[in-house]
C-alpha positions in Angstrom: 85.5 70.1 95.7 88.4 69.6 97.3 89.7 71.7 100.3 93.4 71.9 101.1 94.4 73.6 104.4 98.3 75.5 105.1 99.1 76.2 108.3 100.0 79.2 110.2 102.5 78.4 112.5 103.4 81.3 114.3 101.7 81.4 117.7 99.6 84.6 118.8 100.8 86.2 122.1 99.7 86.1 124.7 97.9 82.8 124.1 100.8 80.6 123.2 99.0 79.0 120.9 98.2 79.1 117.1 95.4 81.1 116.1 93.2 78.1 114.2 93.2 77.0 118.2 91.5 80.4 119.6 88.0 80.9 120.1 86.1 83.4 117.4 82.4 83.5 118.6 82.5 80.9 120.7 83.9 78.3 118.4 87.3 77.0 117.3 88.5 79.0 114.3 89.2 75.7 112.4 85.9 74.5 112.9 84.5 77.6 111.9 86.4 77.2 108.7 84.6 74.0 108.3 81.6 74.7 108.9 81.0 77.5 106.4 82.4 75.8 103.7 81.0 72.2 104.2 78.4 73.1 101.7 81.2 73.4 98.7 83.5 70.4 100.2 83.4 67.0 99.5 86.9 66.2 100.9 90.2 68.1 102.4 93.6 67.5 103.0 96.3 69.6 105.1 99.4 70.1 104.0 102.7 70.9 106.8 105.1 73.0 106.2 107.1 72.2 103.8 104.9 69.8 102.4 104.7 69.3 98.5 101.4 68.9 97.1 100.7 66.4 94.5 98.6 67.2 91.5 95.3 67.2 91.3 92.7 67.9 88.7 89.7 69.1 90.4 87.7 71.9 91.9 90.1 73.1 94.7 90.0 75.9 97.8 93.1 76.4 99.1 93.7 78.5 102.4 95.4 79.1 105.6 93.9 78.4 108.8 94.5 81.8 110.5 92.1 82.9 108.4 88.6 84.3 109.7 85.5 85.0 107.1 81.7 84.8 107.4 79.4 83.1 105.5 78.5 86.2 103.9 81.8 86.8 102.7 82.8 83.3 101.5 79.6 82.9 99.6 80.4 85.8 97.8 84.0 84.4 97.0 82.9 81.4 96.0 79.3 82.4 93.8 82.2 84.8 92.1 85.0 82.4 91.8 82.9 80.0 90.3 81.2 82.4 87.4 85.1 83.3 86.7 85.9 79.8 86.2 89.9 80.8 86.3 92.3 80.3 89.1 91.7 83.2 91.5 93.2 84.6 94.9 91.0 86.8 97.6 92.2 90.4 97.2 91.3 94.0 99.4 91.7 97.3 98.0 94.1 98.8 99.7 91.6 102.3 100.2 88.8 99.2 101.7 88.0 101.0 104.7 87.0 97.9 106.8 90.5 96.0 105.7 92.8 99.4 106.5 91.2 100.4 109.8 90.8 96.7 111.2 92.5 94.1 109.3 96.0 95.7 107.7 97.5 97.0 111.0 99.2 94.8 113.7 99.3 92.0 110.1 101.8 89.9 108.8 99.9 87.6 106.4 99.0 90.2 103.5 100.9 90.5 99.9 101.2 93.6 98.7 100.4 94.0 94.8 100.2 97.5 93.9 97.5 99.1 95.3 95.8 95.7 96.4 97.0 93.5 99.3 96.3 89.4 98.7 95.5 87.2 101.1 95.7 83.2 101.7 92.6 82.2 100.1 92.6 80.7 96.6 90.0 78.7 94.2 91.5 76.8 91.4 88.8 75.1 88.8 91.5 72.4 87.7 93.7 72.2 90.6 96.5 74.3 92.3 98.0 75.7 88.8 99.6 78.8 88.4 98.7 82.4 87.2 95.9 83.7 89.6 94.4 86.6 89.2 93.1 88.8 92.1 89.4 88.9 93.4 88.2 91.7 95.0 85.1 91.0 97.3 83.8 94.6 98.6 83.2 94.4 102.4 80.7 96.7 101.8 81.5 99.1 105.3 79.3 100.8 107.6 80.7 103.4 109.7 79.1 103.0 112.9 79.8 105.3 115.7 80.4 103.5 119.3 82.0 105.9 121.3 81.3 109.6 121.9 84.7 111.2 123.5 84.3 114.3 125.7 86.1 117.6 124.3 87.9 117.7 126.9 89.5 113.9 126.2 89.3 114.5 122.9 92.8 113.9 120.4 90.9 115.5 117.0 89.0 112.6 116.6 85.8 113.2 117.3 83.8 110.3 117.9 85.4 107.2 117.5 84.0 104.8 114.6 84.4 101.4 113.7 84.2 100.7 109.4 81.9 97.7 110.0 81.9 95.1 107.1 79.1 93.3 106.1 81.1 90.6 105.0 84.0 89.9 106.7 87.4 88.2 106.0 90.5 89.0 108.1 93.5 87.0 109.1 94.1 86.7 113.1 97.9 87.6 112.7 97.8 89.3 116.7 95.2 89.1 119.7 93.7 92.6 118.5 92.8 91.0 115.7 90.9 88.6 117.8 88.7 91.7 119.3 88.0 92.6 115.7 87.0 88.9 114.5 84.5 89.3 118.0 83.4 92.1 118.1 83.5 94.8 114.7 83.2 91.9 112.3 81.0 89.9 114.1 79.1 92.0 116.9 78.6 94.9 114.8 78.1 93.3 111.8 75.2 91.0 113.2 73.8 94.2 114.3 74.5 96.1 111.2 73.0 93.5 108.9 69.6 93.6 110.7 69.1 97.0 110.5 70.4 97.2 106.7 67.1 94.2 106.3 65.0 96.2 108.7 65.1 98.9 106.2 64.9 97.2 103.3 62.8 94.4 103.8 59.0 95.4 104.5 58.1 91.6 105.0 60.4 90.8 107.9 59.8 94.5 109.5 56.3 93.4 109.9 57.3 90.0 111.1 59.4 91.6 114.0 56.7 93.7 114.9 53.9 90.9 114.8 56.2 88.9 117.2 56.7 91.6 119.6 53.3 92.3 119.9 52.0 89.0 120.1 54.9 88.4 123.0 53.8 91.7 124.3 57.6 92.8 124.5 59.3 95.6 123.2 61.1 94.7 119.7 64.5 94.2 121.1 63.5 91.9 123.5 61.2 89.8 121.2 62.1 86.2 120.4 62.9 87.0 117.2 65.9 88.8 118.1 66.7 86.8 121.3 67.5 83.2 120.8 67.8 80.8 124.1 68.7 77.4 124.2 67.6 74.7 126.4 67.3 74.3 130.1 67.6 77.7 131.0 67.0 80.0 133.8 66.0 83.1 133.1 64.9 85.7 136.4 62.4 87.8 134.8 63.8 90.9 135.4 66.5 90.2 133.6 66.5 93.0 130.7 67.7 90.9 127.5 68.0 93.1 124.1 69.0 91.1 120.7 70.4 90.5 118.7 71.1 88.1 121.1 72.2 84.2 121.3 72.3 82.4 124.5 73.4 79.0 124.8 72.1 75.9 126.5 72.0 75.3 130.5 72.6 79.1 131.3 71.8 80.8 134.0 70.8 84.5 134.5 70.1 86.0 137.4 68.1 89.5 138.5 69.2 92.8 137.8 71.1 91.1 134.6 71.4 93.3 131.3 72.3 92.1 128.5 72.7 93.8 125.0 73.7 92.3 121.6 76.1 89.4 123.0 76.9 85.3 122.4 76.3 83.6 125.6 77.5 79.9 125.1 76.7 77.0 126.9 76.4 76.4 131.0 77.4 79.8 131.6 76.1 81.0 135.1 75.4 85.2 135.7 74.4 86.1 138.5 73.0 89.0 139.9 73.4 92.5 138.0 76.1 91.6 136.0 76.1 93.7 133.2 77.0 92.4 129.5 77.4 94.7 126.4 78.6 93.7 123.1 80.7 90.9 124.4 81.1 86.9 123.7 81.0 84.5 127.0 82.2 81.0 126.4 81.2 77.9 127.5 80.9 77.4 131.0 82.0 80.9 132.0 81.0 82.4 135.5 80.2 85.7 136.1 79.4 86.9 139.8 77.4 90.0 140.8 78.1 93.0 139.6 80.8 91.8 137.1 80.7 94.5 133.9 82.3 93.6 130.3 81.3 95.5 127.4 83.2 94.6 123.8 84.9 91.5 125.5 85.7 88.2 124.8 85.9 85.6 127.3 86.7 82.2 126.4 85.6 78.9 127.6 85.8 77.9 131.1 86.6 81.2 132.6 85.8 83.3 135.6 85.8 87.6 136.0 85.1 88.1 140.0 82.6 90.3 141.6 83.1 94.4 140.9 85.3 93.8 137.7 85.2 95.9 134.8 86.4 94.8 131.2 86.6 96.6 128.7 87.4 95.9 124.6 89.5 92.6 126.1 90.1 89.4 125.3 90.2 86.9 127.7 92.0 83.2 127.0 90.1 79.3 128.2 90.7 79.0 131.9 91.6 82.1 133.5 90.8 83.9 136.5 90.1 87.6 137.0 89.8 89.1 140.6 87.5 91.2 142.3 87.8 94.6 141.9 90.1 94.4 139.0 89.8 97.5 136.4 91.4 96.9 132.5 91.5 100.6 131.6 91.1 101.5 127.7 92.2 104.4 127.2 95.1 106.8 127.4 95.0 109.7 129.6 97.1 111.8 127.4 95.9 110.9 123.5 99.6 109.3 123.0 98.7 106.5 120.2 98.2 103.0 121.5 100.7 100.0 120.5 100.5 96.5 120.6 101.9 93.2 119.6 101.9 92.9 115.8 102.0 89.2 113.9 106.2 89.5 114.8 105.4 89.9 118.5 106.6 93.8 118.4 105.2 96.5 119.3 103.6 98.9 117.0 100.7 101.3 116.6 97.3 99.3 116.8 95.5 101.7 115.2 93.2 102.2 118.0 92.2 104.9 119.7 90.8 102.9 122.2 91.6 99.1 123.2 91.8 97.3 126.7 94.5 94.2 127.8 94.5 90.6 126.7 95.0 87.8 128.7 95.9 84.3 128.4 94.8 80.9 128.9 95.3 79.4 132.3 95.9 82.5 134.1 95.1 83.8 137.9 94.8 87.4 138.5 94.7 88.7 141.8 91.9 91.1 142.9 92.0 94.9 142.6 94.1 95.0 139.5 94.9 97.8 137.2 95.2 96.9 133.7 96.7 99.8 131.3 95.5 99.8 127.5 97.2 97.0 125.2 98.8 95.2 127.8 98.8 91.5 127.7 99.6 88.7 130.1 101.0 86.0 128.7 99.2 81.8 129.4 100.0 80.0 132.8 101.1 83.2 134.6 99.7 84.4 138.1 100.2 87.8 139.2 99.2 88.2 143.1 98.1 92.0 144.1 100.6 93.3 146.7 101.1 96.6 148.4 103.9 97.5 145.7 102.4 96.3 142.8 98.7 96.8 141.9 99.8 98.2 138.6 100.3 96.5 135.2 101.8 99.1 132.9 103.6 96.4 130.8 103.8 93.2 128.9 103.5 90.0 131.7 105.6 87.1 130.4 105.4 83.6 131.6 109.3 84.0 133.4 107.6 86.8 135.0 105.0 85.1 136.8 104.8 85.3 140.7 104.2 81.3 141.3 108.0 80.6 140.3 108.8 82.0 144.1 105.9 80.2 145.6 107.4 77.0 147.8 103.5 75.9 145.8 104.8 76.8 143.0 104.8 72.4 141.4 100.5 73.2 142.4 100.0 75.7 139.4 99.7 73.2 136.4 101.4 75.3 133.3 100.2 73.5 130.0 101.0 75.8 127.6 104.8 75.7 128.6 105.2 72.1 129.3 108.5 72.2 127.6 110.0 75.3 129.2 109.1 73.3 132.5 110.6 70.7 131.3 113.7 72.0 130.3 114.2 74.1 133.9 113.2 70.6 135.9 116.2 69.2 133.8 118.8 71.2 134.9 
């Protein structure tokens, strides 16, 4: 089969960057792509933008690389679009509670079609033609609770739910949508799946419980549901509940806990650092007492001693002070906005959502962080006596190193050409 990749080209904010570049589960989304659908690909081409395509008379999956699926999802596509044997595009309902919670608001990518919305993902049996018709994959929601809000807090909402898909497809149009990818359609869902087989499936009940016993450790610790790598260091009181993956070369320290997260590779926690839901990248360091619960942090990052994270997304390379809080949610139940797939601001659809910052970035210690605020890549933000505060939208020209004599020390690489430009004046 062949595979033909279009490009997204806008950039998602704060990263600077394209989305096929960011991290989803500790991986490069286009190499994501490619691994779930090796299995159906025997060779790909990408076409730019503007591009003609020349014909082809073969088995062909065309889509756009700010797409995000699982293999649960594209399998389904794919077993479907084959049986069809017509040229077909991927379709939601527009009533799909998993697309119109999560994946419709902040979006740019979806056509509307009556009371369906298409998406970039096509399979022709004879090459690109056209005349598709629209396939509907059912996420198949759960709607799991995950926070319980005080009556008092309360905005008539009750508990707050996600609608958690058990197969997932959603285009990464703004950095909220990266928090979803993580963490509801990939956190959640993990979790959501091995209870739905824990019920269902007698066989691999009993084989959970065999293992714990034999390991003589409760269920959620058993090896079955934790899976380490190589070369690491483990303090055994360390309390480690799966579904959990953790990397190579890692290092966890006492007084850790850890519940239902990706560790990646050489990532260092030390001492009662406490991880929830979240996805560490490569290399990551986390001193003591660092807390993140629903949070990304990408490769090659840093959160300092006494910080607490969380529902964040955190770019490659960035440094987080000590003491630094990202708040989450509102103190008056005012809806939340954030950057859409245009770069404006509009209503996220989420009661509850922490900041997002991007690659390359220093923060000072003993930050505040209001909800949906983003910094942008390359910017560093020093705490001083009149500014602890971050109650809106950081962009690069608003970075303190520009009035640092230092200033040529902080190495910007996702606005080489802006630096460029201002040397050349």
């Amino acid at each position: 089969m062949l595979k033909i990749i279009l490009h997204a080209h806008n950039q998602i904010l704060p990263f600077c960057e394209t989305a096929r570049e960011l991290r989803i589960q500790n991986t490069p989304l286009w190499l994501h792509q490619r691994n779930l659908l090796a299995p159906y690909v025997t060779r790909e081409m990408e076409l730019k933008q503007g591009e003609r395509l020349q014909p082809v008379r073969e088995p062909t999956i065309v889509y756009r690389d700010n797409l995000f699926f699982d293999e649960y999802y594209i399998n389904t596509f794919m077993e479907e679009a084959v049986r069809r044997n017509r040229p077909v595009r991927a379709a939601f309902r527009a009533d799909d509670p998993a697309f119109r919670e999560h994946a419709l608001p902040l979006s740019t990518s979806y056509t509307p079609a009556g009371s369906l919305y298409l998406a970039d993902l096509w399979y022709y049996p004879n090459g690109p033609m056209a005349g598709v018709e629209p396939l509907i994959i059912d996420m198949q929601a759960r709607e799991i609770g995950y926070y319980h809000v005080p009556t008092y807090m309360a905005d008539q909402s009750g508990d707050l739910v996600f609608q958690v898909p058990l197969r997932a497809m959603l285009a990464i149009d703004s950095w909220v949508h990266v928090f979803i990818a993580d963490m509801v359609f990939s956190q959640f869902a993990r979790g959501a799946r091995f209870e739905k087989r824990l019920k269902e499936d007698v066989g691999f009940k009993v084989k959970i419980l065999a293992k714990a016993v034999y390991e003589g450790r409760q269920v959620l610790e058993c090896s079955e549901l934790v899976k380490v790598g190589k070369g690491c260091i483990i303090d055994p009181s360390a309390v480690i509940h799966g579904p959990t993956i953790i990397g190579d070369n890692v290092t966890i320290n006492a007084g850790t806990v850890i519940e239902n997260c990706v560790i990646g590779n050489n990532v260092n926690i030390s001492q009662d650092v406490q991880l929830m839901l979240s996805v560490i990248g490569d290399g990551a360091f986390l001193p003591f007492r660092t807390a993140m619960f629903m949070t990304t942090l990408m490769e090659n990052s840093m959160v300092a001693q006494n910080t607490c994270l969380q529902m964040c997304v955190i770019g490659r390379n960035t440094f987080i002070g000590a003491g630094s809080t990202f708040t989450d949610y509102n103190l008056i139940p005012a809806p939340i906005r954030a950057r859409d797939g245009n770069g404006k601001l509009s209503i996220s659809n989420r009661p509850v959502i922490g900041g997002c910052v991007g690659h390359n970035c220093r923060i000072g210690s003993g930050m505040i962080i209001y909800p949906a605020r983003t910094i942008e890549s390359d910017v560093v933000l020093a705490a001083t006596g009149d500014r602890r505060v971050i109650d809106h939208d950081v962009t690069f020209d608003q970075s303190d190193h520009h009035h640092l004599r230092q200033a040529h020390l902080h190495q910007t690489p996702y606005h080489r050409n802006l630096k460029a430009e201002v040397e050349s004046w």
